[in-house]
N, C-alpha and C positions, 0 to 999 in steps of 0.2 A: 638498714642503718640510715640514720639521716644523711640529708647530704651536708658537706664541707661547710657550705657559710652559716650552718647553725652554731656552732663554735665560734664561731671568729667573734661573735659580737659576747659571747659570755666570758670569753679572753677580756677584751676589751672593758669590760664592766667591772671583772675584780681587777684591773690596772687602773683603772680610774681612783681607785679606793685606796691603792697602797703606794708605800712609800719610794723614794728609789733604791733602798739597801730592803727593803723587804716586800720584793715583789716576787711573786707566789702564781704561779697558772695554776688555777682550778677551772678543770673544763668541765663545763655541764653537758649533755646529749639531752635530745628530744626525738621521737620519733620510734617509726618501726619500719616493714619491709617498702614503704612507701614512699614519696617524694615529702620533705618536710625543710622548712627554709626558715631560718631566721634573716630581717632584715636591718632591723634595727634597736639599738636598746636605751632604756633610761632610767636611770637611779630617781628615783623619788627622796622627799626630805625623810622618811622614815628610814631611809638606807634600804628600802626594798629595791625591784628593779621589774621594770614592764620592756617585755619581750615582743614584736608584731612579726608576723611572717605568713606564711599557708602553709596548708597540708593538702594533701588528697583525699585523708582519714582523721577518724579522732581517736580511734581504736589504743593509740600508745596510750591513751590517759588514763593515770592510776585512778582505782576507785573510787570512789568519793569524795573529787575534786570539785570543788561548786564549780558548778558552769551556768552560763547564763548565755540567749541568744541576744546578740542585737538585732534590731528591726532594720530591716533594708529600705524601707521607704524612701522615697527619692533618687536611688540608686537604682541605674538603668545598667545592664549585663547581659542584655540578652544575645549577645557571640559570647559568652563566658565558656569555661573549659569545670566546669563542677568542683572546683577548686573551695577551702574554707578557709578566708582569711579571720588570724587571729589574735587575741594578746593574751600573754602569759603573764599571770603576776608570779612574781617567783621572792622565796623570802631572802635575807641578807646576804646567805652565805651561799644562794642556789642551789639549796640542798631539797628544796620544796615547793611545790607548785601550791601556790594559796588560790588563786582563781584561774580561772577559765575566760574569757567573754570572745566570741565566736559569728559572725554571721550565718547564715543560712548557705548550706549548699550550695555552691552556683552566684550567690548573691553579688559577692566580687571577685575579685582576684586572688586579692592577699592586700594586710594592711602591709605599709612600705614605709613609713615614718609615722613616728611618734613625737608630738611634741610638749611642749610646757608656757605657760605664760609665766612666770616668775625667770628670774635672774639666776644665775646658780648659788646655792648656799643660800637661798630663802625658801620659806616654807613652798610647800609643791602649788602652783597654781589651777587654774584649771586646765583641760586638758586635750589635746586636739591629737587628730588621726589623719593620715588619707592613703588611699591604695587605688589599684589597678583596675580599669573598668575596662571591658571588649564592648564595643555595641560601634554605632555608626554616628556618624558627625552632627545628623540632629538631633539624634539621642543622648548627645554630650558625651558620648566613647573617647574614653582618656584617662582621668582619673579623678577621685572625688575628694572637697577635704571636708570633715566633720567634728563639732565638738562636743567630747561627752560628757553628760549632767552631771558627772563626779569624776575624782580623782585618783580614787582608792586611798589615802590615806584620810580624809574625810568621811569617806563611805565609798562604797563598791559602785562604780557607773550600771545604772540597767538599759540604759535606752540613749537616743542620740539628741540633744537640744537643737540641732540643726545640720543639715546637709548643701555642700554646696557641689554643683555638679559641674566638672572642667573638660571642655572638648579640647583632645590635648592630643597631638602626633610630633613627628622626632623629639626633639631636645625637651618641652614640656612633658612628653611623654615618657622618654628616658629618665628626667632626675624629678620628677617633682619637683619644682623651683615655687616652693611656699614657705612660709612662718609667722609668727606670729609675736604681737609685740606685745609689751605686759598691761595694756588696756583690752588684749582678746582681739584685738584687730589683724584681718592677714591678710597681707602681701603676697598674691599669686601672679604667675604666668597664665594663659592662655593661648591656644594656637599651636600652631608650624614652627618649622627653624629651616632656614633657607629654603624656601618654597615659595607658592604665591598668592594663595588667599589672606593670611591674617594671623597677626599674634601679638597679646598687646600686657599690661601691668594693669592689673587692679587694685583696689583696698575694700575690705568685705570692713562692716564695721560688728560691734560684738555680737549682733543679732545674726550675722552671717547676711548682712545685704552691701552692696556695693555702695561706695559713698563716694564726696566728694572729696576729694585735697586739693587743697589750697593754689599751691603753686606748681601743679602738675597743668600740663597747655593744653589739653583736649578734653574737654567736658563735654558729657550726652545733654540733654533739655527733657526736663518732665514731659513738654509737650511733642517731642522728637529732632532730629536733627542734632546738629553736632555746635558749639562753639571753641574756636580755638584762641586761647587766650590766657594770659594769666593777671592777678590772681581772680580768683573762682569770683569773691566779693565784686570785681571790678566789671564782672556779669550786667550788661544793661539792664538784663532784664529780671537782674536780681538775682541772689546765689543762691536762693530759696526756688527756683527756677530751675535748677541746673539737679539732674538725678542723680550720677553719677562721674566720674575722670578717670584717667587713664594713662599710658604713656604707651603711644602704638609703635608697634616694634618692624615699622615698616617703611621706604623707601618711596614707592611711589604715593605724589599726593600728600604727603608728609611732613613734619619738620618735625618732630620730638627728638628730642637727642640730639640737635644740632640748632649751629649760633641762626639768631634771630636778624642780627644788628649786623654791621660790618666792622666796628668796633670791636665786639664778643668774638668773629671771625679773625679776627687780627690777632688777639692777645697773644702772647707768649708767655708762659710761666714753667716753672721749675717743674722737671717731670716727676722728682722723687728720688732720687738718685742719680745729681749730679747731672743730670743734661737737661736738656728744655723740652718741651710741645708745645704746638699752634693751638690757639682753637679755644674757646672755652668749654664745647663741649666735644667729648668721644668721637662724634661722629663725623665732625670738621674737616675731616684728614682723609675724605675720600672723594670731598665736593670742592669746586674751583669757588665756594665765592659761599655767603649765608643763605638761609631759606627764608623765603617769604611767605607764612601759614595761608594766604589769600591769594596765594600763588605758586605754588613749590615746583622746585624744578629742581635734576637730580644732572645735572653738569659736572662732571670730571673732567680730569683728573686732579687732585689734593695737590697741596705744596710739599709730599716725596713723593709722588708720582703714584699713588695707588687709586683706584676707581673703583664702584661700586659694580661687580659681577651682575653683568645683565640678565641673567637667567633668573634671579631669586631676589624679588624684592624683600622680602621678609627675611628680617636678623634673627641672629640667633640667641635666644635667650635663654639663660640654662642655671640659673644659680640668682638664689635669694636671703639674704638672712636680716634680722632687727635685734637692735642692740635693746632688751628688754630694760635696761635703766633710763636711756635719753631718748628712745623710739628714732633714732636713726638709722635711713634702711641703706644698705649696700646692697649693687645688682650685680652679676655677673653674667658675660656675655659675648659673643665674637659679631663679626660680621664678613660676609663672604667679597672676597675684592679679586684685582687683579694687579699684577705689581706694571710697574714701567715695562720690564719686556713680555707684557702679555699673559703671564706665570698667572695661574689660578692662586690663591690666596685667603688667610682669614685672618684676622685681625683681631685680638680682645681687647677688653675694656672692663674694669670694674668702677662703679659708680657709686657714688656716696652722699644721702641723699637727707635732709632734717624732717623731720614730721611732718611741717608743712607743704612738701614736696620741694623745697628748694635746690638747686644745685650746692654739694659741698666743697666737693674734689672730683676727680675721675686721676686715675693711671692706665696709662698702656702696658706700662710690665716689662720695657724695651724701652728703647731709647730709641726717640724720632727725630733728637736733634742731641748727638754726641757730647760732654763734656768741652769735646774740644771743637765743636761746632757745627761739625759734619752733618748733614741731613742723610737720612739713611730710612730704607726699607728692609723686612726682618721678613724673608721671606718663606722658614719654614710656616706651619700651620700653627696656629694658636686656640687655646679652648681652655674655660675657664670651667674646672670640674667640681670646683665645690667653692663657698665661704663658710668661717666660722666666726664669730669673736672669742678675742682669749679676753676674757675679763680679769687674767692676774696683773700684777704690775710685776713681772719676772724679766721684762725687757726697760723698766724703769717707767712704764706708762703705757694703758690698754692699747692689742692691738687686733688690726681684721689678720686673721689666718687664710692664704689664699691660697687652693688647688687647683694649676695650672697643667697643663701639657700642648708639649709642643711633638709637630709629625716632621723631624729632616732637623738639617743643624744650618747656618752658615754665620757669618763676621756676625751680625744682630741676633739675638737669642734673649730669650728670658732671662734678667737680671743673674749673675754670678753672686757664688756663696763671699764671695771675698773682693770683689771689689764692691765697698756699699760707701757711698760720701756722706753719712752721716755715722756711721759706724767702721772706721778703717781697718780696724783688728779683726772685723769678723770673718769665723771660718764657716762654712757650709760642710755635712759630712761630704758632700757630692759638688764640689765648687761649679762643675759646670759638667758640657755633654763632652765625652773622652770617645775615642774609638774612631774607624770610619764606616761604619755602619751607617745611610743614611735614612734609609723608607723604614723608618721605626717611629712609634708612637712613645715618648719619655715622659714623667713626670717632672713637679717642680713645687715645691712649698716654698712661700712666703709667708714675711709677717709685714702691714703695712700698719705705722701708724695712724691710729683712728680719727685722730682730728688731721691730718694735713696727707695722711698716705705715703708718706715718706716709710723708704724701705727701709726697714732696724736690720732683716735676718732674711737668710733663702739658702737652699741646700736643692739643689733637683734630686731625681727618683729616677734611678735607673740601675737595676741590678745587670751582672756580667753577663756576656752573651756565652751559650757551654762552647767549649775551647780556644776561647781567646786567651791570646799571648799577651806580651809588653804589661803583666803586670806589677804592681809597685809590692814597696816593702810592706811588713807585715803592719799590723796596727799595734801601738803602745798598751791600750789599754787592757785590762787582761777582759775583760765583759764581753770584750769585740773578737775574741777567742783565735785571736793570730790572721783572722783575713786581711786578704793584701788591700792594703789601703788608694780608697777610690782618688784621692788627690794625688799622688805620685803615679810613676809608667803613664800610661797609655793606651788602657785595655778597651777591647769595643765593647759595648753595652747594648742590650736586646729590648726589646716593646717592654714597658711596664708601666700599668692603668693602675690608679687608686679609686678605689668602689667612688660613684655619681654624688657627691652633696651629702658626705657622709664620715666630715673631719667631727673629730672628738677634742676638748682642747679641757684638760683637768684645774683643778685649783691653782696648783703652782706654773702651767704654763704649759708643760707637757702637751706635744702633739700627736693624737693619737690614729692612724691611719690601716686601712685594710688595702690588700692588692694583689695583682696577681702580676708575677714575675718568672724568671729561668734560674739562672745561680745567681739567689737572694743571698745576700749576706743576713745571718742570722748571730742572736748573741750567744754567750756562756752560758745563761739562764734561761736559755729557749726549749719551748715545751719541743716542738719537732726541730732539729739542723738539719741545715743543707750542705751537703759534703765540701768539703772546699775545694778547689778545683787542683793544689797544688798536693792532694792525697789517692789522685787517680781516678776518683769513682764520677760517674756521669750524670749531670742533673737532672730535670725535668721542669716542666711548665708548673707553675707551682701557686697556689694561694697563700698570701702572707699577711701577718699581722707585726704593724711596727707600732711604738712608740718615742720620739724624738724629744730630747732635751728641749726646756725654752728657748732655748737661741737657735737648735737646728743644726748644734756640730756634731753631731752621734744620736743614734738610738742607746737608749735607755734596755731596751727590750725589741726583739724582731723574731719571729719562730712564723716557721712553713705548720700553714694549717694543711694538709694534704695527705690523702692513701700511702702505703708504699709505691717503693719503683725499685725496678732492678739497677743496681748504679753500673752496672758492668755493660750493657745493654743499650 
């Protein structure tokens, strides 16, 4: 049988499609006695749907499926495991495999994203891929991103227009942190995450070569050597001089991400809900004073006391997306610190950026300087695991969809479902972290608005830990099928991770998310339930698929993708 996550995403795909009083699981299977994975999916404008994953075999495929090889040129694998990564075209209803397109044996890994140049609800753009490469660091072992000559609703892709090859280890390596905007332009990672050689932001242009932006500070020179500086024009020696730019994602020798001026060091502005930040940029808040590109010095401690962890120059970059109508990019990303009493620490940030490279906004996600004025450190662990944009206006105006998680609880935490200062009515299903439970890894969805980053909506992720007590009353709604309601009691709450840069966000606003949890709350309409805890039987580690209202006060749809288990046991 296939394994579990080839399901979750064909879950996913006819929810994207249906309404909320007629939403319908239809599961599709792939696969035979082998290992077979789906990773990710995408509706096309003909309402078909392109499938990417691996196999170990291709033996499941019915007979006279067109298949077609792509050519691996430029793609290095030579540590590969014989693996075929692939995409499925499948028709409307996933009742039909219409194409095949495959790599060679061995070639890569498995494709891992799929993407689009178009907006959603316009015609299908062209169409980009990348996946998993084994090989060694000057091989560019990491992972690759490619765009193919068609789209399939145009015509069937045969071959690849270009290949770009990314040397990539932890966090680049983990999520893929790329996309692309509706010029075919892509915004990747490169590199480490908390480590200490190198990892920095590029922009490939439609040909797949790395270009300049404008107002990004570290540009390469045709003739070598580096200048740091903005804008790219203001180049003495011309911007016609200058190869490529970048935003290096690193500490020593450095200044990207942080103020120039003393001035930009000084600012204080509106965090997004209702408290303040120093700094006009992210990185402010770990250095005593600005940097000077002809000079950088990496001096701590920040104005709340946190400093840059001396072990790992190199931040952590882990999450990228572009708003395929205005080409503005949001990054996401932590960095490794230490709080005032010596605590190891991370820190996020997501960044919001215009075409040009200009700064737009950043948010910390937390509060650095309280409502009522406190300066404070938030010293669980922070990690930005995915962005999306919602392009409905379901919250009255577009917004970024942000996949958070924090490791430990304490007083500062990732914004609450219901204290929000631009929105005071709002509920979260999950207002905030319950329980005393602390060495757990919890989820956390946001919605910030797009132009200013101001929090509209936030609910955390964190289903019940198996036998925990002090739970609350049942829930009203009947969909939500009598479990006891996460904002009332007190019950503790267990690790629960949502799949790497992998949020789904539908026409009316809908968030649509994959994960793996213990007692998931599951709804009425779920393909698999998870026992309720107040019916006796015992749960298990479990994969889930939810879907979340626009605002984030309930799932819509939640069902355990998972084998049996014995509930007695």
């Amino acid at each position: 049988m296939l394994m579990l996550r080839t399901c979750f995403f064909c879950l996913v795909s006819l929810l994207l499609t249906r309404s909320a009083s007629a939403q319908q699981a239809i599961v599709t299977y792939a696969g035979n006695s082998g290992n077979e994975t789906f990773y990710d999916v995408v509706q096309l404008s003909d309402q078909t749907f392109l499938v990417c994953g691996y196999a170990t075999d291709l033996n499941w495929l019915p007979v006279g499926v067109p298949t077609a090889v792509l050519p691996a040129t430029g793609i290095n694998n030579g540590l590969g495991t014989s693996k075929y990564g692939y995409l499925l075209h499948l028709s409307s209803d996933l009742s039909q495999i219409l194409h095949i397109l495959h790599f060679p044996q061995g070639a890569v890994e498995d494709i891992r994203f799929i993407k689009t140049s178009n907006a959603p609800g316009e015609p299908t753009g062209n169409l980009y891929i990348s996946g998993n490469t084994l090989d060694t660091e000057p091989n560019d072992g990491g992972y690759f991103i490619a765009k193919l000559d068609n789209n399939f609703v145009n015509g069937v892709p045969t071959t690849l227009s270009w290949v770009r090859r990314v040397w990539a280890e932890g966090y680049p390596k983990d999520y893929h942190p790329w996309d692309v905007n509706g010029n075919g332009e892509i915004y990747y990672i490169l590199g480490q995450s908390h480590a200490y050689d190198w990892a920095a932001i590029y922009c490939l242009d439609a040909s797949g070569e790395r270009k300049v932006v404008e107002n990004w500070r570290t540009h390469w020179k045709v003739a070598g050597g580096e200048w740091k500086g903005f804008p790219a024009s203001a180049y003495p020696g011309g911007r016609d001089s200058l190869a490529y730019s970048g935003i290096v994602l690193k500490a020593w020798g450095r200044c990207d991400l942080r103020s120039w001026t003393q001035n930009d060091y000084d600012l204080t502005e509106p965090d997004g809900n209702g408290g303040w930040k120093k700094g006009r940029w992210p990185l402010d808040v770990l250095y005593d004073g600005p940097c000077d590109p002809n000079n950088p010095v990496t001096n701590s401690p920040g104005y709340t006391g946190y400093s840059l962890e001396s072990c790992c120059p190199v931040y952590g970059g882990s999450s990228i997306v572009v708003d395929r109508r205005s080409g503005d990019l949001y990054i996401g990303m932590n960095m490794k610190s230490v709080g005032p009493t010596g605590s190891p620490d991370f820190e996020p940030a997501v960044i919001a950026m215009d075409p040009s490279g200009a700064l737009r906004w950043w948010s910390r996600l937390y509060h650095e300087i309280t409502p009522a004025g406190d300066t404070m450190v938030s010293i669980p662990d922070q990690y930005i695991d995915g962005l999306a944009i919602d392009y409905s206006t379901a919250s009255g105006v577009n917004t970024l969809v942000v996949d958070a998680r924090c490791h430990g609880n304490n007083t500062e935490n990732l914004w609450e479902g219901n204290v929000i200062a631009a929105n005071p009515s709002a509920q979260g299903f999950q207002n905030n972290f319950t329980g005393t439970n602390g060495n757990i890894h919890i989820s956390w969805l946001g919605k910030l608005r797009l132009s200013d980053g101001v929090l509209l909506h936030s609910t955390y992720v964190a289903e019940y830990a198996e036998g925990t007590g002090a739970l609350g009353a049942p829930l009203a709604d009947p969909n939500l099928d009598g479990w006891p309601n996460p904002n009332s009691g007190w019950p503790d709450v267990n690790t629960t991770r949502l799949a790497k840069n992998n949020l789904k966000v539908t026409a009316a606003g809908w968030v649509c998310v994959t994960g793996l949890g213990r007692r998931t709350i599951t709804t009425a309409n779920a393909y698999q339930k998870m026992v309720k805890p107040g019916n006796g039987g015992l749960s298990c580690w479990n994969s889930f698929i939810r879907v979340y209202k626009n605002d984030l006060s309930a799932p819509l749809y939640s069902s355990l993708i998972v084998g049996q288990w014995d509930t007695l046991t």
